[in-house]
Each structure stands twice: as structure tokens, then as C-alpha cells.
Legacy VTK file of the C-alpha trace (Angstrom):
# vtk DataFile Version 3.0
C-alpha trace
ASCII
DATASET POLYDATA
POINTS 239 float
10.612 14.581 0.022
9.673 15.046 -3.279
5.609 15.906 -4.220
3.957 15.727 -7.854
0.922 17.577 -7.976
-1.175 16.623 -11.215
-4.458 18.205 -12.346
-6.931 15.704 -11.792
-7.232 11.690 -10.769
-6.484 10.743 -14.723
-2.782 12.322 -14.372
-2.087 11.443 -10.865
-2.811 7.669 -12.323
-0.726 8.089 -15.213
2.629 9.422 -13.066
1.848 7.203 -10.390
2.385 4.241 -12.969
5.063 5.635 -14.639
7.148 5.416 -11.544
6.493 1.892 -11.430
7.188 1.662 -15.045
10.571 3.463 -14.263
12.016 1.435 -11.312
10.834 -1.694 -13.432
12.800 -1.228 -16.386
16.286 -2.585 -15.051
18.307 -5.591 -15.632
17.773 -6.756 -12.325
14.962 -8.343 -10.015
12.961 -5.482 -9.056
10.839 -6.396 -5.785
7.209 -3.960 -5.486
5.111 -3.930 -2.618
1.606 -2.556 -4.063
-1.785 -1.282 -2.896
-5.184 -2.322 -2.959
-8.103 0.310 -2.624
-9.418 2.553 -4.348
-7.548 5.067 -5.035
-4.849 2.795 -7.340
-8.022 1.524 -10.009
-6.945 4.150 -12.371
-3.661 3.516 -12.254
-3.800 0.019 -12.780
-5.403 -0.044 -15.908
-2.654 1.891 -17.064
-0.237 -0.399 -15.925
-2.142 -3.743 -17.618
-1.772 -1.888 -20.622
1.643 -0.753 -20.252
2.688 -4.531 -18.675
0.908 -7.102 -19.991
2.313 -9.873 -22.528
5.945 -7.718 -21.981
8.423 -10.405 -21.533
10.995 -7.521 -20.485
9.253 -6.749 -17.122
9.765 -10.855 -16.117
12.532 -9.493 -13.435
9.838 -7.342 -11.446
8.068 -9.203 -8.631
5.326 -7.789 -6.353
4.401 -8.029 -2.662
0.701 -7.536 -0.577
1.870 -5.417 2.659
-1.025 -6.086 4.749
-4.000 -8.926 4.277
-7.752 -8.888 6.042
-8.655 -12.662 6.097
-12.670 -13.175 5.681
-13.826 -15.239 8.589
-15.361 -17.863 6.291
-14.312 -17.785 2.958
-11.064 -20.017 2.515
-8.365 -18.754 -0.312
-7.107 -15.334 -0.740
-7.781 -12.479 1.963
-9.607 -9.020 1.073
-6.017 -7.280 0.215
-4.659 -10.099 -2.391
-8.859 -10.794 -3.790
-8.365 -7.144 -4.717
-4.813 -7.064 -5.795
-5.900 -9.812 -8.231
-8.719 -8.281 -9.701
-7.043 -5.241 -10.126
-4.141 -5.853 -11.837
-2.492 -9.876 -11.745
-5.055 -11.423 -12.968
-5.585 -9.065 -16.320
-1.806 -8.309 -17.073
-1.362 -12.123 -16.655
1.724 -11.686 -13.750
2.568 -15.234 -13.296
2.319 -16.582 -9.855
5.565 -17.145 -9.288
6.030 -13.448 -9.130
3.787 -12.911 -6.670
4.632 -13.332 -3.019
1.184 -13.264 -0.445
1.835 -11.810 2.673
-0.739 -13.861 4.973
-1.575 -14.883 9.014
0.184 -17.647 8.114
3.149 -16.437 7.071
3.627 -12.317 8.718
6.290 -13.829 11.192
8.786 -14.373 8.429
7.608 -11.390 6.162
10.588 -8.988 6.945
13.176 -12.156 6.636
11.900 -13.286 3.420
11.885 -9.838 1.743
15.311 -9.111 3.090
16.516 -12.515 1.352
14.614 -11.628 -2.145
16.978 -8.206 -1.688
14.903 -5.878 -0.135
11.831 -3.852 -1.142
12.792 -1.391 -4.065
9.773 0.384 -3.937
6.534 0.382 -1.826
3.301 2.104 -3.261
1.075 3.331 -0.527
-2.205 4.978 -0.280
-3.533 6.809 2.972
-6.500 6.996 5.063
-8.443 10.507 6.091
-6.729 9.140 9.902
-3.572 8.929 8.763
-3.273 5.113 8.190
-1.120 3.568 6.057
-1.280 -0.074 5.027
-2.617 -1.793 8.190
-1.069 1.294 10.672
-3.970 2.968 11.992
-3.568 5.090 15.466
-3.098 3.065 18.023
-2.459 -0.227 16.581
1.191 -0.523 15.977
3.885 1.326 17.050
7.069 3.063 14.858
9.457 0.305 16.392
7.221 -2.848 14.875
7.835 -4.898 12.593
5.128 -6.863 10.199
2.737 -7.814 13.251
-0.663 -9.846 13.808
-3.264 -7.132 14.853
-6.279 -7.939 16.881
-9.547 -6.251 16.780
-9.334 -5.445 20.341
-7.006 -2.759 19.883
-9.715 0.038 18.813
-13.371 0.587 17.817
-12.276 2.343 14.337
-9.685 -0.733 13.430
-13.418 -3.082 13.923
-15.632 -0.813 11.818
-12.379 -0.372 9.297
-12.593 -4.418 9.304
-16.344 -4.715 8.243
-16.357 -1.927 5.627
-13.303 -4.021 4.227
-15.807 -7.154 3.663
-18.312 -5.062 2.307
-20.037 -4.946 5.225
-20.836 -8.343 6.182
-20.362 -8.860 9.777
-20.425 -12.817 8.910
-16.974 -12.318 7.354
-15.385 -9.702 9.242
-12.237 -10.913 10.989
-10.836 -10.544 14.392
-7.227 -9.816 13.339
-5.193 -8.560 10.195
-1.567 -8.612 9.399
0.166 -5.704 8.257
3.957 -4.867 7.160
4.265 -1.492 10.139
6.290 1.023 10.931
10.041 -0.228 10.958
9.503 -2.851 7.904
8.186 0.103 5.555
10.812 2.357 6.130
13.485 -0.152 4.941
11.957 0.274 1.607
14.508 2.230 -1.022
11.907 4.563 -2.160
8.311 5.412 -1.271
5.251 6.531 -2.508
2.644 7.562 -1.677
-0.656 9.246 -3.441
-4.089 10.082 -2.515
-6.735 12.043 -4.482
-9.654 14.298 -3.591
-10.736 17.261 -1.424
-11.363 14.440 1.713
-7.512 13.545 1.980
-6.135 17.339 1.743
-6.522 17.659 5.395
-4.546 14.858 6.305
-2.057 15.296 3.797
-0.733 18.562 5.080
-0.624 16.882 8.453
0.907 13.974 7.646
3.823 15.667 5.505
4.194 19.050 7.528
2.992 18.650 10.702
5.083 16.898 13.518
5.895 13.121 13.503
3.670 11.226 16.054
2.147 7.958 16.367
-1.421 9.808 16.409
-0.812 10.440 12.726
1.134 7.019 11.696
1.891 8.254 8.400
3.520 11.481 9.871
6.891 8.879 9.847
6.627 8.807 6.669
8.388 12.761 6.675
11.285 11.058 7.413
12.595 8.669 4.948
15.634 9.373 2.645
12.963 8.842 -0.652
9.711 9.782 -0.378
7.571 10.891 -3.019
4.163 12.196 -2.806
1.851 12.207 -5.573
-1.675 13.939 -5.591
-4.531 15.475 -7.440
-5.148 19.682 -6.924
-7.727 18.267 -4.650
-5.716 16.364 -2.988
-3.107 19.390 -2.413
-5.699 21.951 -2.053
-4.390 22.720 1.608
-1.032 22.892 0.438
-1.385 26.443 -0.985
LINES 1 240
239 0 1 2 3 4 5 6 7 8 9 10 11 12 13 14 15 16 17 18 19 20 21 22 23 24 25 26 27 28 29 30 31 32 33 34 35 36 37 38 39 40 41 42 43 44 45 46 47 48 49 50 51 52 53 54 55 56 57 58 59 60 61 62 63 64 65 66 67 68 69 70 71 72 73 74 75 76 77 78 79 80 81 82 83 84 85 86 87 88 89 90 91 92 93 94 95 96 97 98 99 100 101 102 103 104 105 106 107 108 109 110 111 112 113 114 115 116 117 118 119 120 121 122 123 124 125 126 127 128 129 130 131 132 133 134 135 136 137 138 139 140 141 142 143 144 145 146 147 148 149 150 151 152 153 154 155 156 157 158 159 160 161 162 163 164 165 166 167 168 169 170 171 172 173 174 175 176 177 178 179 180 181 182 183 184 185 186 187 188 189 190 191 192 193 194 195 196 197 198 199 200 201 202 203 204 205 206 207 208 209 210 211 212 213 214 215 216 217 218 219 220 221 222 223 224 225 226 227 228 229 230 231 232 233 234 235 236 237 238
């Protein structure tokens, strides 16, 4: 396990992006699974700067890992809506390079990225509960693979849900899907970052504390190429 600790949220952007810019540059297809959320935004204007009209980055595709349908609204979930807006619609990534995970389609996630050639790198985030993509504790288990998760399983995974629609019960959903446990950890490499003085706790927990499904990302510890990338903040209970 390998962790970057940057000054602030500026240069935590700027490496996080650069190791995307550094697995893209090969003569090869490069497959990415990539975050939503807030803590990317930063990052991904550096990476429509650093990507866009580049003809040289046509071998690097990109993967959702987890999608929250709206209830009503037909078209793209919360995770893609966001994904777009962030980053494929302004560095103009063609669709055929993009590759929606969906309810529709979950059941044949793992097959289909195994057939592309595997993920080369996965970009995570991670919640002040340990969470990671859809994975919060005890919704899926370390054995899964991308699953359908219903709103029964907890109270947190419901209130989660409606913060995710901004609130509006009329659109919260009674399921997600979400690439978990087993199908993450067949990634080649990776990261993860979080910024701020509210993830520090869970970040020491996560990363040096003992693996259990109470703190999902806790697994995380254990793969060949991990890479964690934070803000002092962020690290502040690493010292």
C-alpha cells in the first residue's frame, strides 16, 4: 500500500489525475472505472484540460461501478448524470468509450469487463462509514460480486438513497447496483482518495485497523496495488 499525502484539495486533485494520466498513456486499451461525488470535481477539471481534443488517449475507455436509478426520470441514473457532467460531456469522450453499468445490465457486469480485459485501474472515493462505491455495512458481503441492492437492507443505505436525488423522496429508488467486494479487487491497481478533517477518522480505520465487513473498505488493506491519496486533512490522524 502505497499513500500520497498532498498539502491541500488543489494537489491531491492534481496527483490524483496524474495517475490517470499515467496508466492512460500506453499503446494499449486502457479500461477505468471512475467516481462520481464530490470529492473527484477538482480533479476532473484537470483531467478535461489535460484530455480533451487528444486523439492519443482514444485507447482509454471508462466504466460507472455503481448506478442509483431515479424512480421517475427515464435516461441516465444519479452515478452516470454526474459522471457526465463532470467530465464526458466537457472533454468530449465519445460514447463508444463509455460503458454504463445499469439495473439492466449488473448481471453481466463482471463478464463483460473480464472480456474488454479487465479493469486496469479503479478510482474510488470513501464514505465517513467506510463505504466504497455502493458497499456500505451491511449491504454486501466480501464474497459478492456486482449485485442488485434493495433498500430493505438498512435505514442508512435509504437516507444515503434520498440525499443521492437531492433529496426528493419522489425520485428516490428502492434498489441500486453496485460493482462489491470480489469484482473490485480484481482490479490491477486501486485508488483511492478522500479529503478533509471528516474522512481522517475513517481513513486510519479503514487502512490500519483490522479487515471486517463493519468497515467495507477495510478489504481494501489487502490488495497487491493500492494507493491512497489524501489532503493533510485527510491524514491528520495518521501522525
Amino acid at each position: 500500500m502505497k499513500i500520497i499525502i498532498e498539502e491541500n484539495y488543489e494537489k491531491m486533485s492534481r496527483v490524483a489525475a496524474n495517475i490517470l494520466l499515467g496508466k492512460m498513456y500506453q499503446n494499449k486499451r486502457v479500461n477505468l472505472a471512475i467516481t462520481a461525488g464530490s470529492t473527484p470535481v477538482k480533479m476532473y477539471e484537470y483531467l478535461v484540460a489535460d484530455t480533451k481534443n487528444k486523439p492519443y488517449f482514444d485507447n482509454v475507455h471508462y466504466y460507472n461501478f455503481d448506478e442509483i436509478p431515479f424512480k421517475q426520470k427515464q435516461g441516465y441514473g444519479v452515478t452516470m448524470t454526474n459522471l457526465n457532467t463532470l467530465f464526458f460531456q466537457p472533454a468530449e469522450i465519445p460514447e463508444s468509450h463509455i460503458h454504463p453499468l445499469d439495473e439492466n445490465n449488473y448481471q453481466s457486469q463482471d463478464k463483460r469487463v473480464e472480456q474488454d480485459g479487465g479493469l486496469d485501474l479503479i478510482l474510488l472515493g470513501i464514505g465517513t462509514d467506510g463505504h466504497y462505491c455502493g458497499n456500505l455495512p451491511g449491504t454486501t458481503k466480501f464474497e459478492n460480486l456486482t449485485s442488485y441492492v434493495g433498500e430493505d437492507a438498512t435505514e442508512h443505505m435509504k437516507d444515503i438513497l434520498l440525499s443521492e436525488v437531492g433529496g426528493d423522496e419522489n425520485e428516490r429508488p428502492d434498489f441500486y447496483v453496485t460493482m462489491v467486494p470480489k469484482s473490485v479487487m480484481q482490479a490491477k491497481e486501486i485508488v483511492l482518495f478522500a479529503t478533509g478533517r471528516k474522512k481522517a477518522i475513517i481513513i486510519k480505520r479503514a487502512f490500519f485497523g483490522p479487515v471486517t465487513n463493519e468497515i467495507p473498505a477495510s478489504l481494501l488493506q489487502t490488495h497487491p496495488n493500492v494507493t491512497i491519496v489524501l489532503d493533510q486533512e485527510a491524514a491528520s490522524k495518521l501522525y
